[in-house]
OpenMM code with the backbone's topology and positions (N, CA, C; nanometers):
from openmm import Vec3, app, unit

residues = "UNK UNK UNK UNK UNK UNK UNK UNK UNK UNK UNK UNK UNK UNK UNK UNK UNK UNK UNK UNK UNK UNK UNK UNK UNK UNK UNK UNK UNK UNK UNK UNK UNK UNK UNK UNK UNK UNK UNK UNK UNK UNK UNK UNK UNK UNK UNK UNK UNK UNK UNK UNK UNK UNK UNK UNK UNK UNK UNK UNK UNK UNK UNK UNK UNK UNK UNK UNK UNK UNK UNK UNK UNK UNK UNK UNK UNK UNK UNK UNK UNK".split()
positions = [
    Vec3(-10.2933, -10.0474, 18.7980),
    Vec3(-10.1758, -10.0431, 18.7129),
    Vec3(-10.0746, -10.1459, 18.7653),
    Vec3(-10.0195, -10.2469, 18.6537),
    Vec3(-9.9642, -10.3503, 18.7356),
    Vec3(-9.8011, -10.2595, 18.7356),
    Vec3(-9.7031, -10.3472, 18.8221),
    Vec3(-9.5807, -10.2646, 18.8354),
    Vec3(-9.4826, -10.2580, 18.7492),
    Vec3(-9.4874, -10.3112, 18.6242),
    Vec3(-9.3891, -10.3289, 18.5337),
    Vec3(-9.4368, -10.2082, 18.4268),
    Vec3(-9.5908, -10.1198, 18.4453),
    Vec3(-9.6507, -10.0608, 18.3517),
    Vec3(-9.6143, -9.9511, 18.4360),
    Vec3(-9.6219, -9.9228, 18.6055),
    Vec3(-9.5225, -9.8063, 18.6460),
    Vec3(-9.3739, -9.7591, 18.6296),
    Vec3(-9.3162, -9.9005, 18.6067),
    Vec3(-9.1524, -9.8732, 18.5965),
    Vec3(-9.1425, -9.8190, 18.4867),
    Vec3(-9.1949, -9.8510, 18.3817),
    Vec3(-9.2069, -9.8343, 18.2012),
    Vec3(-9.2291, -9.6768, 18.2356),
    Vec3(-9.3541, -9.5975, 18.3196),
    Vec3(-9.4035, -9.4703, 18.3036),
    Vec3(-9.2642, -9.3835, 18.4312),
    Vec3(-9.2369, -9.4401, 18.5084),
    Vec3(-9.1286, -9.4026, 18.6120),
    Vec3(-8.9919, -9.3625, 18.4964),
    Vec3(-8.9675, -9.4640, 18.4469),
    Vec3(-8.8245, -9.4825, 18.3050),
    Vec3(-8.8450, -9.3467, 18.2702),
    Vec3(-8.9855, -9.3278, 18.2007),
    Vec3(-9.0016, -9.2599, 18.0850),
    Vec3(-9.0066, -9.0984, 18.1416),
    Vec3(-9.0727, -9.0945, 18.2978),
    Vec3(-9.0981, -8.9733, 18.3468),
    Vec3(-8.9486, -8.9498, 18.3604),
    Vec3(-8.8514, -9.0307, 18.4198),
    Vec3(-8.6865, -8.9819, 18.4584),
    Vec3(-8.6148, -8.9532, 18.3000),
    Vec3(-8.6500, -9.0156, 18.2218),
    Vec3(-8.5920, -8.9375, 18.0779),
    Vec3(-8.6535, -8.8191, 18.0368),
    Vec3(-8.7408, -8.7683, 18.0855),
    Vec3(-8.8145, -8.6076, 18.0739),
    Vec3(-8.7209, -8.5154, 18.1891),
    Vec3(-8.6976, -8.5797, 18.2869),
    Vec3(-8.6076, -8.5170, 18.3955),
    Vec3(-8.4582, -8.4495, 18.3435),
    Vec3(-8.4253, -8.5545, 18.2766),
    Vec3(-8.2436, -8.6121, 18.2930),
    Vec3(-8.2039, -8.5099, 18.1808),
    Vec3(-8.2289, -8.4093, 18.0826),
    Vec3(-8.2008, -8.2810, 18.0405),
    Vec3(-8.1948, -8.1872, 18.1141),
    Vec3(-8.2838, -8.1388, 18.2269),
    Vec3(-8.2494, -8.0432, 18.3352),
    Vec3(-8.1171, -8.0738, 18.3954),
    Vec3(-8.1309, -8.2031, 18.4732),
    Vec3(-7.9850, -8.2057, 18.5321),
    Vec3(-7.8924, -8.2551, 18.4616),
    Vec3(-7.8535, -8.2532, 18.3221),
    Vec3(-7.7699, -8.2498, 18.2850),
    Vec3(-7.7037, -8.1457, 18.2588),
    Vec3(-7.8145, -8.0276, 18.2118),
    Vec3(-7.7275, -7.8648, 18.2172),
    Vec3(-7.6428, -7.8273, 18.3297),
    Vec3(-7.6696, -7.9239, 18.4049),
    Vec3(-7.5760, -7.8457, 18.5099),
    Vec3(-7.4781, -7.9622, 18.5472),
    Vec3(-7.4451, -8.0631, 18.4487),
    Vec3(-7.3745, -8.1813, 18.4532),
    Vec3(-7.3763, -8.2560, 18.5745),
    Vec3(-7.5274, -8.3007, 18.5963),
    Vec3(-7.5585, -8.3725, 18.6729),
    Vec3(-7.6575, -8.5135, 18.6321),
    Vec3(-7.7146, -8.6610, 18.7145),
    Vec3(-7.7772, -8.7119, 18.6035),
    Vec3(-7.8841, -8.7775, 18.7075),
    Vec3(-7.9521, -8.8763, 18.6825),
    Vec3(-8.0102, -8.9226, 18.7546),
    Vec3(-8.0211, -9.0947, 18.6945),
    Vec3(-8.0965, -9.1792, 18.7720),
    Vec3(-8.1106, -9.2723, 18.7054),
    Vec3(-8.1887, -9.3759, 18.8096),
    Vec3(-8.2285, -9.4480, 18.7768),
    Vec3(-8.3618, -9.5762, 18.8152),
    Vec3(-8.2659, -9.6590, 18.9080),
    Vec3(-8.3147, -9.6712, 19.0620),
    Vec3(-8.2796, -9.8431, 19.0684),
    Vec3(-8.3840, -9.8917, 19.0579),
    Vec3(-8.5047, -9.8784, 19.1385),
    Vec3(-8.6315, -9.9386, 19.1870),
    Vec3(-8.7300, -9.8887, 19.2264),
    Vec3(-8.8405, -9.9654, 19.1848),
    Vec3(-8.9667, -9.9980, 19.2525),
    Vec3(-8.9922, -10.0522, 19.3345),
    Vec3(-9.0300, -10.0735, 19.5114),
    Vec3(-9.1078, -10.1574, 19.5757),
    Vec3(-9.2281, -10.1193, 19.5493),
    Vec3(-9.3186, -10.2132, 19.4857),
    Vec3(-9.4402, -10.1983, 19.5259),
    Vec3(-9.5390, -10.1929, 19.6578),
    Vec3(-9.4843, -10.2516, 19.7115),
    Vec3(-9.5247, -10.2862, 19.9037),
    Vec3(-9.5255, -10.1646, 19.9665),
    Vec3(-9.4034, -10.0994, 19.9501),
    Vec3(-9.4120, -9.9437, 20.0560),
    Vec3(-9.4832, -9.7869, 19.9673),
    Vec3(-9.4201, -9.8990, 19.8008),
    Vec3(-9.4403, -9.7596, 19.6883),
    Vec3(-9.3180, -9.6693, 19.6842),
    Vec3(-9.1937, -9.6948, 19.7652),
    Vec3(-9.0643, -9.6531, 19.7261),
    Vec3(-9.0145, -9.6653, 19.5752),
    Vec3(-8.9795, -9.5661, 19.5244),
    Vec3(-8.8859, -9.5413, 19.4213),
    Vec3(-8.7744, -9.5163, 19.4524),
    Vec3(-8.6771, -9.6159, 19.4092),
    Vec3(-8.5236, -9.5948, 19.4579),
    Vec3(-8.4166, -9.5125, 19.2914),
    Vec3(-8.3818, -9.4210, 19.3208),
    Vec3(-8.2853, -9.3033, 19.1902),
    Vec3(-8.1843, -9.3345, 19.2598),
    Vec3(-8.0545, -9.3077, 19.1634),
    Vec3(-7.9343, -9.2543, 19.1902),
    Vec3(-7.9169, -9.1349, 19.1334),
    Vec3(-7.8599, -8.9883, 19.1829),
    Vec3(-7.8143, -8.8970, 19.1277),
    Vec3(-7.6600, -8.8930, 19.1196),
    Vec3(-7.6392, -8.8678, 19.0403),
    Vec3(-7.4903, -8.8781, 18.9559),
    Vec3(-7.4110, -8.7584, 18.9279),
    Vec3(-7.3496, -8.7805, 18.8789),
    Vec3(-7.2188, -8.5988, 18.8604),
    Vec3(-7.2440, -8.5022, 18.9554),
    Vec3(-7.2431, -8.3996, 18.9346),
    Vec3(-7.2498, -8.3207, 18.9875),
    Vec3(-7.3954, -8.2503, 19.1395),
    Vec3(-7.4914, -8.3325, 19.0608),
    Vec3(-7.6120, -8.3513, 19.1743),
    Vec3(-7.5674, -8.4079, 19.2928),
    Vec3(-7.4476, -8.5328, 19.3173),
    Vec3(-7.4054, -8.5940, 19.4264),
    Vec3(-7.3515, -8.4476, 19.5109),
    Vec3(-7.2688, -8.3965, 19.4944),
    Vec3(-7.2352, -8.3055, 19.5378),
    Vec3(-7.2954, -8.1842, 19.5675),
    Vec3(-7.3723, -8.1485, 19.4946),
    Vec3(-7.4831, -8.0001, 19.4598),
    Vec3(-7.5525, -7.9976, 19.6462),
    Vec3(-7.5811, -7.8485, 19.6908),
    Vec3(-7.6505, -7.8513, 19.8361),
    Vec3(-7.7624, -7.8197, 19.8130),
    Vec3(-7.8399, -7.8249, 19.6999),
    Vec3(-7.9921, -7.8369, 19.6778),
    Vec3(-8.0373, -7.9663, 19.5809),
    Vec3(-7.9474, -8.0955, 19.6093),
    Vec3(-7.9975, -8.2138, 19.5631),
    Vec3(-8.1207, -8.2840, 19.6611),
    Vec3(-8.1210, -8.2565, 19.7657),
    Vec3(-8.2481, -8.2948, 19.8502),
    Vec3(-8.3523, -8.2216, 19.8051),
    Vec3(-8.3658, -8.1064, 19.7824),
    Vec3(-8.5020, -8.0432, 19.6914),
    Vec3(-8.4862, -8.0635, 19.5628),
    Vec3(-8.4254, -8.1349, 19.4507),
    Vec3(-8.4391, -8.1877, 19.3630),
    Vec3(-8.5301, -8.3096, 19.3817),
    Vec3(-8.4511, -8.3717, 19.4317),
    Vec3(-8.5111, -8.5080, 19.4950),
    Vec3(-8.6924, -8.5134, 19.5290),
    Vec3(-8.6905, -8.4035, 19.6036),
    Vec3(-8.8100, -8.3637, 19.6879),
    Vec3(-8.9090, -8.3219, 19.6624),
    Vec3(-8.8712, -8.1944, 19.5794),
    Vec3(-8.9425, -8.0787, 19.5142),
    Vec3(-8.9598, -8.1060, 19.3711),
    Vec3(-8.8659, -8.1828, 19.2922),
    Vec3(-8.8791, -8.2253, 19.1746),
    Vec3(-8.9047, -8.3662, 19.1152),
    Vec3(-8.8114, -8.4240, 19.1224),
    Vec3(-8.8332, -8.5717, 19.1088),
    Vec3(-8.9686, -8.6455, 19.1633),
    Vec3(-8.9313, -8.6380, 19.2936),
    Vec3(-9.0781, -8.6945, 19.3795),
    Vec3(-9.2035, -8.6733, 19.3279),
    Vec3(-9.2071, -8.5117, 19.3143),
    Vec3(-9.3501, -8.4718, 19.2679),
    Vec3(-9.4114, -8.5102, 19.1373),
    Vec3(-9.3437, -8.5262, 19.0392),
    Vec3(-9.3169, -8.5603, 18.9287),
    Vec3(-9.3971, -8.6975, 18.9146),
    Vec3(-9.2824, -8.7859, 19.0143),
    Vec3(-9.2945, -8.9449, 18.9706),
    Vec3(-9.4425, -9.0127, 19.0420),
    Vec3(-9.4808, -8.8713, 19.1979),
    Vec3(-9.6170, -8.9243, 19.2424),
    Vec3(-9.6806, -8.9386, 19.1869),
    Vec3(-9.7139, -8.8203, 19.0484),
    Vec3(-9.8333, -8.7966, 18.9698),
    Vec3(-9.8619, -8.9322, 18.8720),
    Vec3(-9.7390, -9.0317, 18.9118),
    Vec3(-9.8178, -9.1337, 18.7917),
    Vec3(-9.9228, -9.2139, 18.8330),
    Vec3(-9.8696, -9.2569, 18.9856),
    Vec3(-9.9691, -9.3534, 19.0423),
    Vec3(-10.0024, -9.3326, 19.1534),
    Vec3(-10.1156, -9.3356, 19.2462),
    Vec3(-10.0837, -9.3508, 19.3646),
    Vec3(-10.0027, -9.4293, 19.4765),
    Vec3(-9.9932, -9.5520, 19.3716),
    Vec3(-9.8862, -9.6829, 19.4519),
    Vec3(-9.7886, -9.6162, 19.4760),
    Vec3(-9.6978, -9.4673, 19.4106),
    Vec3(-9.6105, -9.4114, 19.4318),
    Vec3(-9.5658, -9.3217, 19.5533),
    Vec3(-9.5265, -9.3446, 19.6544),
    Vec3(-9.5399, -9.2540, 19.7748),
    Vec3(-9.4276, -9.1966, 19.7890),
    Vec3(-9.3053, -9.2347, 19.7707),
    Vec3(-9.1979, -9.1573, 19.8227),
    Vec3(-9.0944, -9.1991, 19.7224),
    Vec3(-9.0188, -9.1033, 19.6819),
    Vec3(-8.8810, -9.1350, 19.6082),
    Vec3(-8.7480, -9.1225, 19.6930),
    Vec3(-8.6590, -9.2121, 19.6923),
    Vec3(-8.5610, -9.2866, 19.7782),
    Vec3(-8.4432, -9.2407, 19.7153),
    Vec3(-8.3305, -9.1657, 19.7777),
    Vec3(-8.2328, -9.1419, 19.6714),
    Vec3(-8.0835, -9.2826, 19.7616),
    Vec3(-8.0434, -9.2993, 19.6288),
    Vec3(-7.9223, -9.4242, 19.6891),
    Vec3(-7.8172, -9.3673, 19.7107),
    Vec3(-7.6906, -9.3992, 19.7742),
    Vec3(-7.5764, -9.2787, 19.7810),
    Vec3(-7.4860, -9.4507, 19.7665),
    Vec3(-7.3786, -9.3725, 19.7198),
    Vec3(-7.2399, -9.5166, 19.7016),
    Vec3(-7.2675, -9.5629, 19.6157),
] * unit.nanometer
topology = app.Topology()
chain = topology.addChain("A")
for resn in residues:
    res = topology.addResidue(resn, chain)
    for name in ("N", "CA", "C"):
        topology.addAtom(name, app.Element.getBySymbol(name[0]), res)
């Protein structure tokens, strides 16, 4: 799978996400792909920045989620600032 056909399925898996955390007025959103390490870099937004179970979002949700597309996918990276 080349990497522009993961970002496209990464996009599309975080717009299946971004209704959960919005009920709780929170959001998420894309920076990146490295392909090299297989990092996925998110920002979480509103209220998730703040929330004390945004690391198991991250972890437990997101991550697991975004592994299942590819294996190139190993870890999801959250950005802060």
């Amino acid at each position: 799978m080349v990497k522009e056909e993961i970002i496209s399925q990464i996009k599309a898996r975080l717009e299946e996400i971004r209704p959960f955390l919005q009920e709780d007025e929170g959001d998420v959103e894309f920076q990146g792909f490295d392909e090299v390490s297989g990092y996925v870099s998110i920002k979480l937004l509103g209220n998730c920045l703040t929330c004390p179970l945004s690391k198991m979002t991250v972890r437990g949700g997101i991550e697991r989620v975004l592994m299942n597309i590819s294996p190139g996918i190993k870890r999801v990276e959250e950005i802060r600032g």
